[in-house]
PAZAPA-4460 file (N, C-alpha, C; in steps of 0.05 Angstrom, whole numbers, plus 32768, in hexadecimal, padded with zeros to 4 digits):
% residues 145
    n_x    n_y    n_z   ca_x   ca_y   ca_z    c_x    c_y    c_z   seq   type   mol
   8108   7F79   7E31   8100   7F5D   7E2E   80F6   7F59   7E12     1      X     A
   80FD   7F46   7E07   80FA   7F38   7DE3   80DE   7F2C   7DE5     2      X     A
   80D4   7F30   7DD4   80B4   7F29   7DCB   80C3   7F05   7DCB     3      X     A
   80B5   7EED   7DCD   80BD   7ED7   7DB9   80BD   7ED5   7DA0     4      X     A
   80CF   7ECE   7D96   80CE   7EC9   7D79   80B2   7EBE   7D6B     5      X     A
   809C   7EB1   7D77   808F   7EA7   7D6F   8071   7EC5   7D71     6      X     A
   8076   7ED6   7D80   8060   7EE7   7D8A   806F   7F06   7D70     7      X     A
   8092   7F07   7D65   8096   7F23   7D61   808B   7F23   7D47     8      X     A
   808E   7F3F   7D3D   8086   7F40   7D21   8096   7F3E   7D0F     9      X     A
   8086   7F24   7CF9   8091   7F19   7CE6   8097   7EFB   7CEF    10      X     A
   8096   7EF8   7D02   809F   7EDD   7D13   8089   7EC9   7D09    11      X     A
   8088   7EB1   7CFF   8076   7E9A   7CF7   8078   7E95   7D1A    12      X     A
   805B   7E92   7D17   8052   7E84   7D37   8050   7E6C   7D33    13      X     A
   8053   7E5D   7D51   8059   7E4B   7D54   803F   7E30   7D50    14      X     A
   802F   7E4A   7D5D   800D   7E41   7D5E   7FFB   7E51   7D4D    15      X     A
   7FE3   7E3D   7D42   7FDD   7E5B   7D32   7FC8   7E6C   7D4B    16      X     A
   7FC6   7E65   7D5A   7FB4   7E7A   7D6B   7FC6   7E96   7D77    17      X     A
   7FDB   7E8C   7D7D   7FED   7EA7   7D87   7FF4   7EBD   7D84    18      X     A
   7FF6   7EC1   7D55   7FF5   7ED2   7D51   7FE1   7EE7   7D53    19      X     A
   7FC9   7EE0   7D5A   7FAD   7EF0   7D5C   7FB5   7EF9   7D77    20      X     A
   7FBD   7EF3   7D87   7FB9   7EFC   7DAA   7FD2   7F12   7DAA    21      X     A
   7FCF   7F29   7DB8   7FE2   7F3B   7DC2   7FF8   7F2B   7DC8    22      X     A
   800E   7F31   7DCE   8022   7F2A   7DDE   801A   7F2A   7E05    23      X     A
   8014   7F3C   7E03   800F   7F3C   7E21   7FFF   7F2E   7E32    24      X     A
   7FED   7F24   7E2A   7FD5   7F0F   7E2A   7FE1   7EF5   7E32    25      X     A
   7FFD   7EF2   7E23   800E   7ED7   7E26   8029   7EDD   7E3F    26      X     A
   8031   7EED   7E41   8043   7EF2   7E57   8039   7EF2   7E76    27      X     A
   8047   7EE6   7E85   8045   7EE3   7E9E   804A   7EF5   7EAE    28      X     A
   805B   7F09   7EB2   805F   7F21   7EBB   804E   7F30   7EB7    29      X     A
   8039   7F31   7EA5   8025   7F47   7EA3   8012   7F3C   7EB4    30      X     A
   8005   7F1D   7EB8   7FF1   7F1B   7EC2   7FFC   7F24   7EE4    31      X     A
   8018   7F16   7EEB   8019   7F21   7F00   801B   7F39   7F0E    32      X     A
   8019   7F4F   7EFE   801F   7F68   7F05   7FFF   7F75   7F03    33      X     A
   7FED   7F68   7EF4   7FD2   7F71   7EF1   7FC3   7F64   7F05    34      X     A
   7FC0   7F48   7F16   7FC3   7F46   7F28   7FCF   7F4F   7F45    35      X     A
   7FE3   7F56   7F43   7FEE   7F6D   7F5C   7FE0   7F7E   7F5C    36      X     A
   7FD7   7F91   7F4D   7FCA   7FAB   7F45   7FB2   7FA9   7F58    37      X     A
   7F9D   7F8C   7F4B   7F87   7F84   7F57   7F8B   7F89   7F7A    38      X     A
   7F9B   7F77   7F7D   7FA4   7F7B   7F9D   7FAF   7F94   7FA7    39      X     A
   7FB8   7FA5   7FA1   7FC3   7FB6   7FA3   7FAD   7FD2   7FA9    40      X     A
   7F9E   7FCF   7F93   7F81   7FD7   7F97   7F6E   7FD6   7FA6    41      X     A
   7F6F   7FBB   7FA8   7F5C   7FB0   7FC3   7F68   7FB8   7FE2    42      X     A
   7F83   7FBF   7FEA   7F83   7FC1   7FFE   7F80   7FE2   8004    43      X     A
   7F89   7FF0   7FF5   7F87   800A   7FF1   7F63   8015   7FF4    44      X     A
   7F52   8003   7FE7   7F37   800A   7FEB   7F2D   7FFE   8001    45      X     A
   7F35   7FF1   800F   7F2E   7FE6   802A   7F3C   7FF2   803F    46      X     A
   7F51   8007   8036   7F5B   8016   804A   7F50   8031   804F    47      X     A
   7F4B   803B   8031   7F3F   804D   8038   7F1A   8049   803F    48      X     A
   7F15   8039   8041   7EFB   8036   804A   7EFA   8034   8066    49      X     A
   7F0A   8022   8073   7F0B   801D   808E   7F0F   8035   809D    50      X     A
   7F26   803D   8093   7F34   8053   809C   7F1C   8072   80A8    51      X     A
   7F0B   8075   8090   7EF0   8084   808E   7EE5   807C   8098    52      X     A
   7EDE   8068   809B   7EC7   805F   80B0   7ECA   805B   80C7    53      X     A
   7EE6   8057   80D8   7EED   8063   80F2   7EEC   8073   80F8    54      X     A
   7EFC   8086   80E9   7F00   80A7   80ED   7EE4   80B9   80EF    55      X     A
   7ED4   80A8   80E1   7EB3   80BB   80E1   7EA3   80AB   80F7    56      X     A
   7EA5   8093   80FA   7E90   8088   8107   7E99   808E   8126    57      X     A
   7EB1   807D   812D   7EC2   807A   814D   7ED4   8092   8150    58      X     A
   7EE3   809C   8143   7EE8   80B7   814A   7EE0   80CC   814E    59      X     A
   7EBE   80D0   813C   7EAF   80E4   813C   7EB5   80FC   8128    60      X     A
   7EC7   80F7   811A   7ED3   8110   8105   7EBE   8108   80F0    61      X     A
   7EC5   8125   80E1   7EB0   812D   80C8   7EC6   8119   80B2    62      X     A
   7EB3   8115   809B   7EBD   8111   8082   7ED2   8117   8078    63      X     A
   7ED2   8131   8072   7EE8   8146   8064   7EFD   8145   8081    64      X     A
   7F01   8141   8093   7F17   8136   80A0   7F2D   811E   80A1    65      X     A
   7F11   810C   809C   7F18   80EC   8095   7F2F   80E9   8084    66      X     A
   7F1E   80F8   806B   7F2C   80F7   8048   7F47   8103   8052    67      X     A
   7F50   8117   8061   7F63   812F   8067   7F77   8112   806F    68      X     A
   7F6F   8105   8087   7F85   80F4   8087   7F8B   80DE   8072    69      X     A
   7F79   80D9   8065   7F77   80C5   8053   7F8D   80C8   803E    70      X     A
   7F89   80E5   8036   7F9B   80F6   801E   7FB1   80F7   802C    71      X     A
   7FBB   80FF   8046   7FD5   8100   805C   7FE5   80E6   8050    72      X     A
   7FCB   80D4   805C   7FE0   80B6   804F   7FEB   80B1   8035    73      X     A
   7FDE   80B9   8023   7FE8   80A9   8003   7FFE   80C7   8000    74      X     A
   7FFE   80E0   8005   800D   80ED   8001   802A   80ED   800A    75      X     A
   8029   80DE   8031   8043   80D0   8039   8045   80B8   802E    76      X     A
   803A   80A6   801C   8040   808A   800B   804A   809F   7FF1    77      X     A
   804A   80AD   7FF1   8050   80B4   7FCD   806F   80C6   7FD9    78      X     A
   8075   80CB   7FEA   8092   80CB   7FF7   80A2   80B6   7FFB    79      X     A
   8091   80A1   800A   809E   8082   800C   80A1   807A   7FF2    80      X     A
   8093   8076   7FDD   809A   8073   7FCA   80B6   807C   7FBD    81      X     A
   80BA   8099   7FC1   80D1   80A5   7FB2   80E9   8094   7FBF    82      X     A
   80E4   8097   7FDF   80F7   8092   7FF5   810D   8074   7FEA    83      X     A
   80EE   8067   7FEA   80F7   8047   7FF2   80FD   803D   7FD0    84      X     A
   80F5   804D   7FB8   8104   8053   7FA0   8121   8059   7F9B    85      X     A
   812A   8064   7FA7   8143   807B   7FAA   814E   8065   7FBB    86      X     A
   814D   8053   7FD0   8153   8043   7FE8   8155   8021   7FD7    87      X     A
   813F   801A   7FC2   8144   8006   7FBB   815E   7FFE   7FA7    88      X     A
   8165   8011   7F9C   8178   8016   7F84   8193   8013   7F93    89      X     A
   8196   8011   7FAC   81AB   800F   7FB7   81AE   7FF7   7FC3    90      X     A
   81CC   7FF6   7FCE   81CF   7FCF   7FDB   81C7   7FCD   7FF7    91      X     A
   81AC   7FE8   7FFA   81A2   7FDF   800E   817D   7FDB   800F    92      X     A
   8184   7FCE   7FF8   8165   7FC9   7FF4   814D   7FBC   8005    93      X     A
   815D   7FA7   800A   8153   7F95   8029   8151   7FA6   8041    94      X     A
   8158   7FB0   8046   8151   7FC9   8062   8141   7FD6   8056    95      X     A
   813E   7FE9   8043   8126   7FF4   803D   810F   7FEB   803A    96      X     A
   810D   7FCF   8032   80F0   7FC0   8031   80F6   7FB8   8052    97      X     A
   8100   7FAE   805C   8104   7FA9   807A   80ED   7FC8   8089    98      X     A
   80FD   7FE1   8087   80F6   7FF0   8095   80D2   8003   8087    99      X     A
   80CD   7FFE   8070   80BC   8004   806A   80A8   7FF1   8079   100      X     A
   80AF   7FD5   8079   8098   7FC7   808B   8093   7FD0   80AD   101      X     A
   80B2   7FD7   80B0   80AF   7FDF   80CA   80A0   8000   80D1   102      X     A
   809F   800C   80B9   8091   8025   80C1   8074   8020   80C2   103      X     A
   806B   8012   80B1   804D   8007   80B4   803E   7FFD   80CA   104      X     A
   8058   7FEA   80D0   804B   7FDC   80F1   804D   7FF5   8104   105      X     A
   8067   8001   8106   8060   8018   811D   8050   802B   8118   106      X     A
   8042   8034   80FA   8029   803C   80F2   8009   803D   8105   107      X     A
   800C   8017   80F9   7FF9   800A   8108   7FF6   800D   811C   108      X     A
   800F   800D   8134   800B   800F   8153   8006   802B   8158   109      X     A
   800A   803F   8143   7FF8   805B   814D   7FE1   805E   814B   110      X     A
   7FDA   804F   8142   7FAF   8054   8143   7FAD   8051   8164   111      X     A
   7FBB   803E   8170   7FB0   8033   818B   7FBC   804E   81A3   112      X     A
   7FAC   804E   81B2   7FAE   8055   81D0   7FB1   8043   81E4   113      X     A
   7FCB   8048   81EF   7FD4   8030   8206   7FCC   803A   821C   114      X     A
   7FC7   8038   8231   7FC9   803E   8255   7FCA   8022   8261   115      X     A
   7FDA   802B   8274   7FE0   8024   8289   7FD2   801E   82A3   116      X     A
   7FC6   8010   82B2   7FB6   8009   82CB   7FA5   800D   82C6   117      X     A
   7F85   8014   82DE   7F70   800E   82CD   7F66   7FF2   82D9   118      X     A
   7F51   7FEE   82D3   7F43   7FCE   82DA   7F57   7FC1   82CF   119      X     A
   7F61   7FC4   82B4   7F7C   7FAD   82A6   7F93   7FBC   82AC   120      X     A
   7FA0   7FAA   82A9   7FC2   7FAC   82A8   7FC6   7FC5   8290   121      X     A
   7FBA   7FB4   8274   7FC5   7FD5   825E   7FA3   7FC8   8250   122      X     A
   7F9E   7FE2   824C   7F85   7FE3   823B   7F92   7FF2   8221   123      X     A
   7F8C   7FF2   8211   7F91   7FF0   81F3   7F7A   7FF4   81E3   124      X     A
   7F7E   8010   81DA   7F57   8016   81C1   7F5F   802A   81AF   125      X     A
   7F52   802D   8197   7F52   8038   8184   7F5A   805E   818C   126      X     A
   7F69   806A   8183   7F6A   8087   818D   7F59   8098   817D   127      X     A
   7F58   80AF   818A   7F42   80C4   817D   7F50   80D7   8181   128      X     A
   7F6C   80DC   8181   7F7A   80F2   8182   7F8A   80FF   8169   129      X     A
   7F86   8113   8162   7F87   8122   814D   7FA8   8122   8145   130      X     A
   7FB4   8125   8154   7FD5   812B   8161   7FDE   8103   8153   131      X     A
   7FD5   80F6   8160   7FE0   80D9   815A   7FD6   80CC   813D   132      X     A
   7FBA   80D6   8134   7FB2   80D0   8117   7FC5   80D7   8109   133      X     A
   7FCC   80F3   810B   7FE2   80FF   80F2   7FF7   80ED   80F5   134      X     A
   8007   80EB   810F   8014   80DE   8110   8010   80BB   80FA   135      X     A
   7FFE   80B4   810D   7FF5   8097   80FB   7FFA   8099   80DB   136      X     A
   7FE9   80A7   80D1   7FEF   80B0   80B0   8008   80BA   80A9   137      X     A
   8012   80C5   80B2   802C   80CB   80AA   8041   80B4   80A1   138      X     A
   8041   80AC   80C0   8059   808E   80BE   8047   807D   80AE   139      X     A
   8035   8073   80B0   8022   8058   809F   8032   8061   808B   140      X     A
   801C   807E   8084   8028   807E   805C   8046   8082   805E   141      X     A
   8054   808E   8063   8070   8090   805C   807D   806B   805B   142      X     A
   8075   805E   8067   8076   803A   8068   8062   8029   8057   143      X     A
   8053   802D   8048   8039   8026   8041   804C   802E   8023   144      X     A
   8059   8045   8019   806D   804D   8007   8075   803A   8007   145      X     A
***
């Protein structure tokens, strides 16, 4: 991408304030990508917060467990990453963002414990099973990639 003529060097600006300001300061693609970041940030620190604070408080696990799945996840997102990298470059790029969303949601539905009968029809609650967490982190991050 070309600087504007009015921002490159040697270029008479257009304004005299412009030449003093970076280039990047004036481009739109940067604010929006430094913005994503913000967000991008934010959900990642509210994941792993939540995430710890279930796992220690309602599951009853130690700390250094918590973090164990925590690191599980961003280490299967740093696979999804490669995956859905390697997947976007191709003319099937729409299925891969398709199916990355879909690994997330069926993610999601592994935290929960379903049963059957019971005072209700299906009772539905958070799991504390060691076997389905991994599970959960695994698929999340590999979709969360």
């Amino acid at each position: 991408r070309e600087l504007p003529a009015s921002l490159a060097c040697g270029g008479a600006p257009r304004r005299g304030w412009s030449a003093t300001w970076p280039w990047w300061l004036l481009d739109g693609t940067v604010w929006h990508l430094a913005s994503m970041s913000v967000l991008v940030m934010y959900i990642i620190e509210s994941f792993i917060n939540t995430l710890g604070l279930y796992l220690s408080t309602d599951a009853g696990m130690p700390l250094a467990a918590s973090g164990a799945y925590n690191s599980l996840v961003f280490a299967m997102s740093m696979v999804g990453k490669v995956l859905s990298g390697v997947g976007s470059d191709t003319a099937y790029s729409g299925a891969v963002a398709l199916a990355s969303c879909g690994l997330m949601l069926l993610g999601t539905c592994c935290v929960l414990r379903v049963r059957f009968g019971g005072p209700h029809l299906v009772d539905v609650e958070p799991t504390t099973s060691h076997a389905q967490l991994v599970v959960f982190a695994m698929v999340y991050g590999l979709g969360y990639g």
